[in-house]
Structure formats: C-alpha cells, structure tokens
VOGU-3710 file (C-alpha; in Angstrom, 3 decimals, decimal comma):
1> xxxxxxxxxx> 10,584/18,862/16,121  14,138/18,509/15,498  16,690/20,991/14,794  19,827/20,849/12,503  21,834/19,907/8,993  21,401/16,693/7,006  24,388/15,350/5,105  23,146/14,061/2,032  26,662/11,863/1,611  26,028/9,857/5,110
11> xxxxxxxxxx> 22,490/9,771/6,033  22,132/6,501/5,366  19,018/4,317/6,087  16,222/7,094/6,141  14,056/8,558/4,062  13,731/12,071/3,719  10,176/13,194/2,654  9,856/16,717/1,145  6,731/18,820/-0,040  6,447/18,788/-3,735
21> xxxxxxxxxx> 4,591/21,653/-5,916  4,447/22,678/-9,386  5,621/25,402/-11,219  2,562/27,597/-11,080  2,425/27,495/-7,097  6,277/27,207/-5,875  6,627/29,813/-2,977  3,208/31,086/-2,620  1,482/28,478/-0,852  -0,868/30,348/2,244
31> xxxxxxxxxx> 1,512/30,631/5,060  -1,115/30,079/7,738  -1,795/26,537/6,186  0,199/23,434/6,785  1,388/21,379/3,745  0,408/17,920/3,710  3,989/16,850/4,814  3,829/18,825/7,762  0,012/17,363/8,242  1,556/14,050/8,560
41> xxxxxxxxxx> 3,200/14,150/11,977  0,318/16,923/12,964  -2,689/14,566/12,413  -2,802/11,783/15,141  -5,963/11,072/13,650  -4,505/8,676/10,594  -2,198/6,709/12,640  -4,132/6,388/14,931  -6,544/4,303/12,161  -3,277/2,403/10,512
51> xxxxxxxxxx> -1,933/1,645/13,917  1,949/1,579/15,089  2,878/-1,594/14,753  2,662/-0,897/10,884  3,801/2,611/10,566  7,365/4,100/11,401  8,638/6,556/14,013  8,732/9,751/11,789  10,418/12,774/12,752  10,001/16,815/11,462
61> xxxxxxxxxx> 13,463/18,107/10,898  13,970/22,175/10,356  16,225/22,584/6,866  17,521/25,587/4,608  17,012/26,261/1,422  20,723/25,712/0,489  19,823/22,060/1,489  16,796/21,611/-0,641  18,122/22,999/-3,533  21,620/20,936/-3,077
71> xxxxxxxxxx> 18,608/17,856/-2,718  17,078/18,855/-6,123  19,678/18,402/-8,046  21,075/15,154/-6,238  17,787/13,325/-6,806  16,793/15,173/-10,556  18,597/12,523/-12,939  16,581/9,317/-10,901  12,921/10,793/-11,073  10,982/9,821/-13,499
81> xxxxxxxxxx> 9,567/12,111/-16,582  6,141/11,974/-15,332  7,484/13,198/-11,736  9,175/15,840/-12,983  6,165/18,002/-13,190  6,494/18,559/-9,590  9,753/20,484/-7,958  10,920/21,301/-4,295  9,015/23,751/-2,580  11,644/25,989/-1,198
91> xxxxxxxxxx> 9,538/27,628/0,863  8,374/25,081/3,057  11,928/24,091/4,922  10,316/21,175/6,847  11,206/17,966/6,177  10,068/14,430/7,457  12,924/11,854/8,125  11,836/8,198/8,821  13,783/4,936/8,459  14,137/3,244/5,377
101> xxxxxxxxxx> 11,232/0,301/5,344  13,589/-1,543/2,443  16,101/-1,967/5,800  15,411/-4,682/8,472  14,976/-2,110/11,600  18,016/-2,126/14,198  15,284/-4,342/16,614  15,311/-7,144/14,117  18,401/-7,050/12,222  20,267/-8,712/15,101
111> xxxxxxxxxx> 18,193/-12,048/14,934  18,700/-11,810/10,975  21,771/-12,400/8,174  22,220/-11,974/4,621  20,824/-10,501/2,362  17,237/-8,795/2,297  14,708/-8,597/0,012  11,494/-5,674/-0,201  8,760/-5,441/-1,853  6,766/-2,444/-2,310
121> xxxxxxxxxx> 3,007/-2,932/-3,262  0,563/-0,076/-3,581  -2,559/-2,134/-3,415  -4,973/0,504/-4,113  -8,671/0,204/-3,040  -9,468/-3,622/-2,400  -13,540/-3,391/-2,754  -16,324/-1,573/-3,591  -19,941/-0,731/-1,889  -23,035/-2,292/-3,599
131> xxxxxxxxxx> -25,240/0,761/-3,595  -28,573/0,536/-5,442  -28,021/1,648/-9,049  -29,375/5,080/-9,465  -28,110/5,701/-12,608  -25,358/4,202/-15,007  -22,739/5,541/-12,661  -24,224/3,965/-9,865  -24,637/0,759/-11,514  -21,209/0,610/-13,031
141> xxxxxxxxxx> -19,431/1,463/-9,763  -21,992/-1,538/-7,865  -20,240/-3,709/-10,108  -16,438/-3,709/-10,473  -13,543/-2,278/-8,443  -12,403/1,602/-9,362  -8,828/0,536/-9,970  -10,187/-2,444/-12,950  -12,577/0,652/-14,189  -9,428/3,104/-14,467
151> xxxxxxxxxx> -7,416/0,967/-16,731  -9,669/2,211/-19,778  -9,285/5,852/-18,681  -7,408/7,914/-21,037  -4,656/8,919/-18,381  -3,900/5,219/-17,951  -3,998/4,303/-21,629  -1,978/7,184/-22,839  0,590/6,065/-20,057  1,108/2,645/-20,410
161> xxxxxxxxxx> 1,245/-0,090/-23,451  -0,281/-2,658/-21,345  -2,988/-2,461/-19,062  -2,684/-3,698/-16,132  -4,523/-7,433/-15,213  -4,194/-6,828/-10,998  -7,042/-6,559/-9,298  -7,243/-5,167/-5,761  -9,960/-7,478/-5,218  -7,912/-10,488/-5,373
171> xxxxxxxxxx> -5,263/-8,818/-3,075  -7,466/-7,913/-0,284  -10,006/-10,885/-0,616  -7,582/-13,142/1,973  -8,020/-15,839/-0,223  -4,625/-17,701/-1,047  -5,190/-18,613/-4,830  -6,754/-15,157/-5,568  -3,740/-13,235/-4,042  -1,381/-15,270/-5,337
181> xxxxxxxxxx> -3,330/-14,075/-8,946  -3,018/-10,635/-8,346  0,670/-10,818/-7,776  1,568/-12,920/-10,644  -0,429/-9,731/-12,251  1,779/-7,294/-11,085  4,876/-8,732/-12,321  3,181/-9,907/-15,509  2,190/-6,212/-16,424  4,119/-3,715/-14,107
191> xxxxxxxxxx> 3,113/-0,611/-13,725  4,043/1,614/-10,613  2,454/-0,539/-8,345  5,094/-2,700/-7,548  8,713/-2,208/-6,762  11,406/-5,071/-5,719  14,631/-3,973/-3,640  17,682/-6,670/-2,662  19,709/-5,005/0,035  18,242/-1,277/-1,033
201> xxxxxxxxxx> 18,960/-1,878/-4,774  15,636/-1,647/-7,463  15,882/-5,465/-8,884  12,122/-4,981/-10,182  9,456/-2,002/-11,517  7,819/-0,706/-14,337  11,194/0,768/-15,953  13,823/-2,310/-14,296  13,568/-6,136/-14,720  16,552/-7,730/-13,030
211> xxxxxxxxxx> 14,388/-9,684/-10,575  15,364/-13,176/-11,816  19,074/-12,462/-10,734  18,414/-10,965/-7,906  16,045/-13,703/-6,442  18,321/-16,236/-7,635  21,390/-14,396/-5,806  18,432/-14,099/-2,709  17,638/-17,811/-2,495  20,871/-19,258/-3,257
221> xxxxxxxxxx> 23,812/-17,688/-2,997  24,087/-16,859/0,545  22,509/-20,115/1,603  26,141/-21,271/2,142  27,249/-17,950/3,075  26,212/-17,243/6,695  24,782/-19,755/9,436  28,688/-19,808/10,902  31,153/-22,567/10,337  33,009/-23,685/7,074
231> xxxxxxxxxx> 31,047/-22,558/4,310  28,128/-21,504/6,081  27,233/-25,075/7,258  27,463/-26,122/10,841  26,751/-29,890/12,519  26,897/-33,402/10,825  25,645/-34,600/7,193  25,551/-31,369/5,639  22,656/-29,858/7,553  23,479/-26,431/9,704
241> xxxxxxxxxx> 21,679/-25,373/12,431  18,976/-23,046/10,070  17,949/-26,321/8,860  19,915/-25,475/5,352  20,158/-28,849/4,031  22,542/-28,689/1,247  21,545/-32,335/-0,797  18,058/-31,280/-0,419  18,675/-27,482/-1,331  20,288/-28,530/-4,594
251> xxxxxxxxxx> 17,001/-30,962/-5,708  15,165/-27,540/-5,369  17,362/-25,792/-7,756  16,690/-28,660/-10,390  12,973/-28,243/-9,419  12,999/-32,506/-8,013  10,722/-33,091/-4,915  9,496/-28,879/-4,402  6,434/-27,520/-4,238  7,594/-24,158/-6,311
261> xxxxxxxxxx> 8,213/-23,995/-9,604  10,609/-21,313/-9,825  12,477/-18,083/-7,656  9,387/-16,265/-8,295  7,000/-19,240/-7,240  9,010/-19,383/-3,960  8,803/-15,313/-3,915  5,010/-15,103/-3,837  3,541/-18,227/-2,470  6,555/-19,113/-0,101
271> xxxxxxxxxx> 6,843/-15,984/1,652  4,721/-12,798/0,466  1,016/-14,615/0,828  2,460/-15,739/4,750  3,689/-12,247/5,254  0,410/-10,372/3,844  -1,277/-12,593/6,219  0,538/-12,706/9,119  -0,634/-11,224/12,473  1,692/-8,783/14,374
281> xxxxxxxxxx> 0,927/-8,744/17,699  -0,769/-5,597/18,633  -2,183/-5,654/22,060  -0,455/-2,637/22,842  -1,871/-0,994/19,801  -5,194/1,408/18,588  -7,615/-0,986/17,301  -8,664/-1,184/13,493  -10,990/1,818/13,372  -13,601/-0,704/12,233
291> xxxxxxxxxx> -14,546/-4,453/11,889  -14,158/-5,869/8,426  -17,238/-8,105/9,623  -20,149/-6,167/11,286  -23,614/-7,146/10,076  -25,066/-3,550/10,243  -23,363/-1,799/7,198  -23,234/-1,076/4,086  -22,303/-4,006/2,069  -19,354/-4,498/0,189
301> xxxxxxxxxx> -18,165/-6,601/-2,759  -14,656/-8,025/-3,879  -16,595/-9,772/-6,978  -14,796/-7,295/-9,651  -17,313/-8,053/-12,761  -14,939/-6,214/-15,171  -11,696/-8,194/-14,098  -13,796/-11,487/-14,250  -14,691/-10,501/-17,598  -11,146/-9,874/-18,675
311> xxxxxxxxxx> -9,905/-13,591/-17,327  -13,133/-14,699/-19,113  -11,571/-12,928/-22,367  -8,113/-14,882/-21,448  -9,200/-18,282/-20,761  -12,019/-18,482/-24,081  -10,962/-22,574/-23,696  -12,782/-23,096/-20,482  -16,121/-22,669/-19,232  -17,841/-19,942/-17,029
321> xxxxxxxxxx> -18,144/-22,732/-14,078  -14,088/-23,066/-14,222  -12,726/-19,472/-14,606  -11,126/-18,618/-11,418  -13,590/-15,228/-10,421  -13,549/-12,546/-7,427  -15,853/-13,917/-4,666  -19,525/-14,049/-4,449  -21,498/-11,005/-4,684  -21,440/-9,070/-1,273
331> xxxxxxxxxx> -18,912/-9,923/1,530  -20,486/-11,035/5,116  -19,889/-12,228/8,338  -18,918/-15,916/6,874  -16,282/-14,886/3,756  -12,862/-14,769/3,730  -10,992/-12,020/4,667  -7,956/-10,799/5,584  -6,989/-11,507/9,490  -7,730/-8,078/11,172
341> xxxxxxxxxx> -4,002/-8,404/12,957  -2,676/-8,628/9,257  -1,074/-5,972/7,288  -3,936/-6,259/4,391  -6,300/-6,491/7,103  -5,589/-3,355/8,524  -5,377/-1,110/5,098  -8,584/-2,951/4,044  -9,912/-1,862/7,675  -8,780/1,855/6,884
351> xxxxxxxxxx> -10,119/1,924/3,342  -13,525/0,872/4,803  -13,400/3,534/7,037  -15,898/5,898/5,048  -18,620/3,768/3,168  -20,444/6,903/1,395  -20,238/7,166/-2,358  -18,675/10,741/-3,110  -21,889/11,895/-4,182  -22,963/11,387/-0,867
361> xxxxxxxxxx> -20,153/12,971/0,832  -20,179/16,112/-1,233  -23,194/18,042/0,156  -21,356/17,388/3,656  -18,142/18,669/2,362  -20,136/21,368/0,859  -21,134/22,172/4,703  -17,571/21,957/5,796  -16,548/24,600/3,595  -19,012/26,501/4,245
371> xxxxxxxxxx> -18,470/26,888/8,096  -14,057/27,067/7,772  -14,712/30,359/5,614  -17,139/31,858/8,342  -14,284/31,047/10,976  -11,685/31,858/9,043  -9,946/28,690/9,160  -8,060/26,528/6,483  -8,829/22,335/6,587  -5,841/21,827/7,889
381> xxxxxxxxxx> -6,217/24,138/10,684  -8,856/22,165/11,492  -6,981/19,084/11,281  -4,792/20,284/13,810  -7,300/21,004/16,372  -7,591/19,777/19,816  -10,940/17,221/20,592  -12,278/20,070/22,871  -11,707/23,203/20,180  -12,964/20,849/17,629
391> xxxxxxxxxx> -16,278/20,739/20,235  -16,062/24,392/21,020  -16,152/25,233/16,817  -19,132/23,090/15,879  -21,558/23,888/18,854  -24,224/22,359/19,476  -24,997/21,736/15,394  -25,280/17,876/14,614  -25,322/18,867/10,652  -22,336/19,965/11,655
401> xxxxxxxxxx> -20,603/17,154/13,464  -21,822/15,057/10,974  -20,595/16,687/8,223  -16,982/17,260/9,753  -17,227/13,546/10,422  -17,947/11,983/7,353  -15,633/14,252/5,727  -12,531/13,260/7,770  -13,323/9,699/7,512  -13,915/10,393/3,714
411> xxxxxxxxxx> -9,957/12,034/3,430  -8,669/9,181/5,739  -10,130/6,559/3,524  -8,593/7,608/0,500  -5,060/7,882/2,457  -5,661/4,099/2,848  -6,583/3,925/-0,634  -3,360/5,451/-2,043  -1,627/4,145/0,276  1,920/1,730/-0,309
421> xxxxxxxxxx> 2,564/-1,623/1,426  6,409/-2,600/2,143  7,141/-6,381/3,400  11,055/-6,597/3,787  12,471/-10,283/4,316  15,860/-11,616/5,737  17,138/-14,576/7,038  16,383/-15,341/10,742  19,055/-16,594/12,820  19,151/-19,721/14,515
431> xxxxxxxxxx> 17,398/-19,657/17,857  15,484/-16,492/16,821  13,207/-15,737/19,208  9,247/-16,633/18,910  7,640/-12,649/19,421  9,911/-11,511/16,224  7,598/-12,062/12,962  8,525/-14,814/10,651  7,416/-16,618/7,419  8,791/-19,702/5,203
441> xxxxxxxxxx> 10,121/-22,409/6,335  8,270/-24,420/4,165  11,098/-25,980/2,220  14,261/-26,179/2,081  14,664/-23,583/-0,706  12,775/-21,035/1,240  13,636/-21,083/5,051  13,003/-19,104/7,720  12,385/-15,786/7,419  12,344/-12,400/9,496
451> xxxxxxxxxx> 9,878/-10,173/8,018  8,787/-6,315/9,068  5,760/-4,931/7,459  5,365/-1,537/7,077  2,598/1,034/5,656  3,784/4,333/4,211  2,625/7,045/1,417  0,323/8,312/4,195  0,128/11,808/2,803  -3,162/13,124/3,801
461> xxxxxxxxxx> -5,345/14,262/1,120  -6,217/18,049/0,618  -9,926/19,110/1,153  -10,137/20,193/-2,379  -9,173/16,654/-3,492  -13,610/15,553/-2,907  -14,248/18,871/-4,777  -12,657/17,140/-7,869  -13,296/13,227/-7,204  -16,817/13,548/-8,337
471> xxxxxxxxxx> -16,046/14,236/-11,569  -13,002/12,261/-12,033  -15,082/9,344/-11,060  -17,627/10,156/-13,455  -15,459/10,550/-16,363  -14,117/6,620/-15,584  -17,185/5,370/-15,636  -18,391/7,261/-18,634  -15,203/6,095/-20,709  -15,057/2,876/-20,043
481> xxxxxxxxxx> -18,767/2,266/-20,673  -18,058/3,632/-24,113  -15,735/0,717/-24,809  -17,689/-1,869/-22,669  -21,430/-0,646/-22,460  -21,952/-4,771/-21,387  -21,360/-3,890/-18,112  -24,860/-2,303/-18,089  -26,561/-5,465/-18,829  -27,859/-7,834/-16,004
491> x> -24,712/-10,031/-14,767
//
C-alpha cells in the first residue's frame, strides 16, 4: 500500500476509486470488515479469473478525510441524480488509484498519434442456462436473457422512456452480424450501458449526443495532421507512409467506392467488432477459469426468445424464416463463440464461471453463513484468507467446501456480470511493431489502429447481495409475464 497526498488539480490520467454509502450507513460500517474497494486489491481470486492482460495495475493509496470531503464537492455537480443517493464514506480513507483506460497506456502511446477514441460498454450477462422448467420462473428464465427480461421491470420503466433493444446475447454470441446488432442498439436507445470518450472528453451516453462530431473530427481531421511531413503526408502521389491516401480518403467522405456507410458504420464494424474479437497474447497469463466449449456442463443458450420476439414486433413486413434471431437453442462444442484470447471471450468465460440458478446456490450460501457466525468471521474475512487457513477453517467437511465453493464462484460470476468493457483506439505509427494490438486497416477511411482493451467495475459483490437476488429475480419474471404471459407458451 502506498502512502501520501493526492492533488486533485494534477493527477492526471488515473482514476481514483472511492467507497460509496448511503445516508443511513455513512461512518458505521463494522470496522473489522473490509469494504468492497479495499476487497478489490485483497482478493487475488477475481483477477486471477479476468486475467492481466485485461485488467490494470491498481494501487491502495492511504487518504484523509480533508481529501475526501475536498473530492465530494469537486465531483458533486457531474454525478448524476440517480447517483446521488450514495455519498463518500469518510470513514474508510482508502482509496484505489489506477490509470485511466480512456488513455492509450505509456507502453503503447509511443507507437501511436492523434487523437483517441474509447468506448465504454457494460455488456451485462451474455447467456443464460437451459434448466428444466420447474415452474414459470424456471421456464421464463430457460428462455430469454435476464437483461431482455429486466427491461419490463418497474425500476427500468420508471427510469427510462425507451427501453432498451440490446441484447447481451448478440454481444457475446461472436457472431459478426449479431454484434454489430447489439451495438447499433446501444446507440439507438442509450441507456448507461454505453459511454463514448475522444481524447478523455464524453462525445456519447444516455444524457450527451455529440458523437457525430466527434467521430467525424476522429476519422478526418487529423488524417492530415500527423504521419510527419507537410501536412501530414509523406512520399510521392499523395500517399504517406500510414498508407493515408488522400484521393481515396476523400471518395470515402462522399461515401464512393467504401464499404461503410457512415462515421458510425466505420465505428462499429471497422474497428469495435475487430477489437471485441481480437486475441491479446496471453501466454504469460492465468488461463480463463473455464472453457466456453466443454461437453460435460450445463448447457447454455444465447437464443434470447423475448428479444427475438421484439425484432419480430419490428420487422411485421418479413417472415419468421428472415428475421435476423439469437442462435439456435443451446450453445455446443460446434457454435460460434467468442475467441477465448478475446476480451468478450474472457468476460463470457468469467460469467460462466458459476452455472447454478440462485435457487440452487442459496441453501449453500445458507451453509456459508451459517459456519462465518460460528467462527466469528465476516465474508470478507474470508475472502482474504490464505489457501491453507481457508483448509484449516472448513476441515475435513465436503458440505462445506462445496458450499464455500459454489458461493465464491457464484459472487465472482456476477462481478463478470456487472462488469464494464473499455476498448480505447489511436492511430498506430508507421513501422509499429507486430506484438502491439491493432485493428482497421480495412480502408482507407479507417486505418490502422492501436487498440488496448481493458476490463474494470470489478467491485466484488457483498455476501448479502444472493440473500436478495432470489427475489429480485423473481419479481422480473413475475412482471414481465404479466405484460407478456406468451412467453409461457411452447416456442
């Protein structure tokens, strides 16, 4: 841990990540207990399933109160009024510092120039388990994606106008046309599941829409601005050594002889479906804490009957045969998926992690509970454990281990779940070398590209948060049944 002040005015390129409470708690959170801030650089145990190569150096820094408070007020007038439920905890003076994902790190910016764009996607969870349909809850969850199911929840429709038409499905299903959907869906109906940043400024969310000028000042404007030489051009018949051509550059802006139909077009399908995809070299690195493909589990769907229902709705002109839908019914060994090296591919890996229904997992956290109050211990006590005290405190039970087990995995899963995907994009420089991670160069609108793609929101979830899933869960399926009790009938 790191000692000493932070100076709000100069501390440029990091984010600062504080522990948040509400009114009714502020300063009289247990002592003993570590927030979930402080859980984030104690528990090797969730990077260890996201991997480095995705995640950023983070580091615990001691502060004062003076410096939170001073930090309250600095960020008050740019939160928004549904964050604003949630203070500073004064009390806990530890603070995470990390580098800012919008930023190209210091190990790439070199081989990069210009401006650079990042987007921030929180994908939410990407599939759903085919269990055998118990009940109407059962059935309904066997059927369509949580996030698709939420959208008729009262929280969400008291919240926002417009529902939202992404579906994690088509995100995490590694197929080109279906991702390329789901992000045309989150800038068709925002919500806060999508942010844009050019050079650290918000060009795009929920609240802002100045992405049109922004990508337009992205692609264009400092084509001719870098590359060296007069202009930003270098060598003979207008072409510099990038491979900017300017004649062909300018039939793109008119939209003549390009495969992309606009900034946007060249956005998504020129550079975020390559950089969602792309595989980072990580021989170095933990491996995915599971397969996406092993024969032997519980099978999973990314066919999202309630989102192909609501394209079914928008498109009444065509047929069922020709309505673009989510897959086939369960996912195997021989569908398309995300590559396991990919960014997707390792959240989706993650979020896979625990594949037990929460009605499943709350007996077992039930258990859990059950033996921290004999030992006097909090969860995240137990968090912080050692392998071999972890060993010495559940014995020689195998209920136990079991339970502690599918618990952990349960709380990791639903990091991954909640989790926030950041893909930042510059320029590369001519004779950039081959390890550093590119994308584009596909035409001459949309060149070469560094990218750096990075994972973060990796709070870790409290122990209480299964003792109130079950019911939240519940309560989604039981509204949205009420406005579409069709999704009890056979498909």
């Amino acid at each position: 841990m790191f000692t000493g002040s932070i100076n709000l005015k100069t501390k440029e390129g990091c984010i600062i990540r504080i522990h948040k409470t509400d009114g009714h708690t502020k300063g009289h959170r247990e002592r003993k207990s570590l927030s979930s801030l402080t859980q984030v650089a104690a528990n090797p145990h969730i990077y260890r399933c996201f991997g480095s190569a995705f995640t950023r150096q983070m580091h615990l820094v001691q502060t004062t109160p003076s410096f939170l408070k001073k930090l309250e007020q600095k960020i008050a007038p740019y939160r928004p009024e549904y964050r604003r439920a949630k203070g500073i905890d004064h009390s806990e003076l530890l603070v995470i510092v990390a580098p800012d994902a919008a930023r190209i790190p210091p190990s790439l910016s070199g081989y990069s120039y210009g401006s650079a764009i990042c987007v921030e996607i929180k994908p939410k969870f990407g599939a759903f388990f085919l269990w055998p349909s118990t009940d109407s809850v059962h059935t309904v969850k066997s059927s369509s994606g949580l996030f698709c199911l939420r959208q008729n929840h009262s929280t969400k429709q008291s919240r926002w106008q417009q529902l939202s038409n992404y579906c994690p499905c088509d995100l995490f299903s590694g197929d080109r046309n279906r991702m390329a959907r789901s992000l045309w869906a989150l800038l068709d109906t925002p919500q806060i599941n999508l942010r844009i940043h050019l050079d650290t400024q918000l060009i795009f969310s929920y609240e802002v829409d100045r992405l049109d000028r922004g990508l337009d000042s992205f692609f264009w404007d400092t084509t001719y601005k870098t590359c060296g030489g007069a202009n930003g051009l270098n060598g003979l018949n207008g072409v510099c050594e990038n491979g900017c051509n300017e004649e062909s550059v300018h039939k793109c802006k008119k939209n003549r002889e390009c495969p992309f139909t606009n900034d946007r077009d060249r956005l998504i399908r020129g550079l975020l479906l390559d950089a969602l995809l792309h595989e980072l070299n990580s021989e170095n690195d933990s491996s995915a804490p599971i397969s996406l493909y092993p024969g032997d589990r519980v099978a999973f769907s990314m066919n999202c009957r309630f989102h192909r229902a609501l394209r079914r709705a928008q498109y009444p002109q065509l047929d069922a045969s020709k309505v673009p839908i989510n897959g086939d019914s369960s996912t195997t060994s021989s569908d398309q998926l995300p590559p396991d090296g990919s960014i997707l591919g390792r959240v989706l890996a993650t979020q896979l992690l625990s594949r037990v229904d929460i009605c499943f997992v709350v007996p077992h956290y039930e258990r859990v509970c059950e033996c921290l109050i004999a030992n006097r211990l909090t969860w995240d006590d137990y968090v912080g454990l050692a392998d071999s005290d972890r060993t010495h405190l559940l014995g020689d039970s195998p209920e136990l281990v079991k339970s502690f087990d599918i618990v952990e995995k349960y709380l990791i899963s639903l990091v991954a779940r909640d989790c926030s995907i950041m893909i930042c994009l510059r320029r590369a420089l001519p004779g950039c070398p081959d390890w550093v991670p590119t994308v584009g160069n596909t035409c001459a609108c949309v060149p070469r590209m560094i990218m750096n793609a990075v994972i973060i929101d990796l709070d870790p979830k409290p122990l209480k948060k299964i003792r109130d899933r079950l019911s939240v869960e519940e309560s989604i399926v039981h509204q949205t049944l009420a406005q579409h009790p069709w999704l009890l009938d056979s498909a």
